[in-house]
C-alpha positions in Angstrom: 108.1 49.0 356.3 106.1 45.9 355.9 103.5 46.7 358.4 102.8 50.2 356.9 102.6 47.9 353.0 100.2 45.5 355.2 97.9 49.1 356.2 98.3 49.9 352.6 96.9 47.0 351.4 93.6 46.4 353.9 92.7 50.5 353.3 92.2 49.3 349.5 90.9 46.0 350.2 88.4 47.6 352.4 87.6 50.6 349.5 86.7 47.9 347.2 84.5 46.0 349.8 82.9 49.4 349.7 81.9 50.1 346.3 81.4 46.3 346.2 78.5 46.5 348.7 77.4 49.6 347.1 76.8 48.6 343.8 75.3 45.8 344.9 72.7 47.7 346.9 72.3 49.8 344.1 71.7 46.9 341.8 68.6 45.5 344.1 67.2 48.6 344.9 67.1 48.9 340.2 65.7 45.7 340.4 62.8 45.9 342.7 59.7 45.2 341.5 57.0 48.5 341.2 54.5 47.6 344.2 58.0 47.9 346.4 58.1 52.1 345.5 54.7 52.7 346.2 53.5 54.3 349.0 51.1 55.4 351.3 50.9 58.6 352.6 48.9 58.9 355.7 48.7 63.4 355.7 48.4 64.3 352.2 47.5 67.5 353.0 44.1 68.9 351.8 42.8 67.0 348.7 43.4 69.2 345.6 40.2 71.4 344.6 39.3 69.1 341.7 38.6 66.1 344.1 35.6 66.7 345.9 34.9 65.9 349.5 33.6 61.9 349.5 35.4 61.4 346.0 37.9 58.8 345.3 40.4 60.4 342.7 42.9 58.7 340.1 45.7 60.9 338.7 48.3 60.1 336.3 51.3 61.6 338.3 52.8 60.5 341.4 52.4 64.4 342.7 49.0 65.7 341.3 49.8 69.5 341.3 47.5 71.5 339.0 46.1 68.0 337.5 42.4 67.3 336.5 42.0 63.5 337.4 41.9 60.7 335.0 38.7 59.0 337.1 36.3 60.1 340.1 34.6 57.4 341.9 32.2 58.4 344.3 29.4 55.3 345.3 31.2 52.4 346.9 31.5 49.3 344.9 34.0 48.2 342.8 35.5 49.8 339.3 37.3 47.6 337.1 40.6 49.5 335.8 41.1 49.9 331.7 44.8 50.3 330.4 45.9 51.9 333.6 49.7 51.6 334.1 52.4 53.4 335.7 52.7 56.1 338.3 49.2 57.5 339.9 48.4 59.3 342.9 45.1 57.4 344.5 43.8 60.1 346.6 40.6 59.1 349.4 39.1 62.2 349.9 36.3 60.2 351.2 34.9 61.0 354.7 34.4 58.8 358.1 36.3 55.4 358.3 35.4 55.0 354.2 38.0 53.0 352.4 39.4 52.4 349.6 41.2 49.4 348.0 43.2 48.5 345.5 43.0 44.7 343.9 44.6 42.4 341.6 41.9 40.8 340.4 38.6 42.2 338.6 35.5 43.2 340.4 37.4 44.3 343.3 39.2 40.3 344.3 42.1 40.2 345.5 42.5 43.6 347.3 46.0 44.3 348.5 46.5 47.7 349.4 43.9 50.0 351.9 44.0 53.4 351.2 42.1 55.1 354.7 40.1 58.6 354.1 42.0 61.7 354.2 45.4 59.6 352.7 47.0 58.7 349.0 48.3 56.1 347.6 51.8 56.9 345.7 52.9 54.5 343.0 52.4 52.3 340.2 49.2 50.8 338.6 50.2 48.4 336.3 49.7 45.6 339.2 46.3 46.5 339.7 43.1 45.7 337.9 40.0 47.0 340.1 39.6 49.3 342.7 37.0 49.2 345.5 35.5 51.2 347.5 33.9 50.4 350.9 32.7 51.7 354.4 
């Protein structure tokens, strides 16, 4: 009798480890800042028809279906960004080993993220002040 109140016991004490852990995880994933659920996608597919071939394209959704884009950036240098926050989709249609990067700072400083031609960047822009292109 005792040892089937002692199973008893540890089944619920190990449930309610469970949901413990759980919830937790679910509490850091809620607090995480925006730059951690962004992401690069290395085979986009084919760029949508509104983003030309050696464009760099901004759009305001994290999938661009249907979308005209917000900015087109074509000649590298760097772009400053003006009230851009939230979810985009950064797409390099560019062609070669042509790159472009995302920055903290105006004028294209502090770059953090590399988006390589033929990929897309996935996530938020409220980080980010400038983006740069380059060869």
């Amino acid at each position: 009798m005792k040892l089937a109140n002692l199973s008893g016991r540890l089944k619920v004490r190990a449930s309610t480890a469970a949901v413990a852990v759980g919830a937790a995880l679910a509490a850091s994933m809620l607090a995480a800042s925006p730059a951690a659920a962004m992401w690069i996608d290395p085979n986009p597919g084919p760029a949508p028809d509104n983003c030309a071939p050696g464009n760099v394209c901004v759009y305001a959704a994290l999938i661009p279906v249907g979308m005209t884009p917000e900015h087109r950036y074509y000649y590298y240098g760097s772009y400053n960004f003006v009230n851009e926050y939230d979810d985009h989709t950064v797409w390099n249609n560019q062609t070669g080993g042509a790159r472009a990067l995302l920055c903290l700072g105006y004028n294209g400083t502090n770059c953090t993220v590399t988006i390589p031609a033929g990929q897309a960047f996935h996530g938020s822009l409220t980080p980010y002040n400038s983006i740069k292109l380059i060869s």
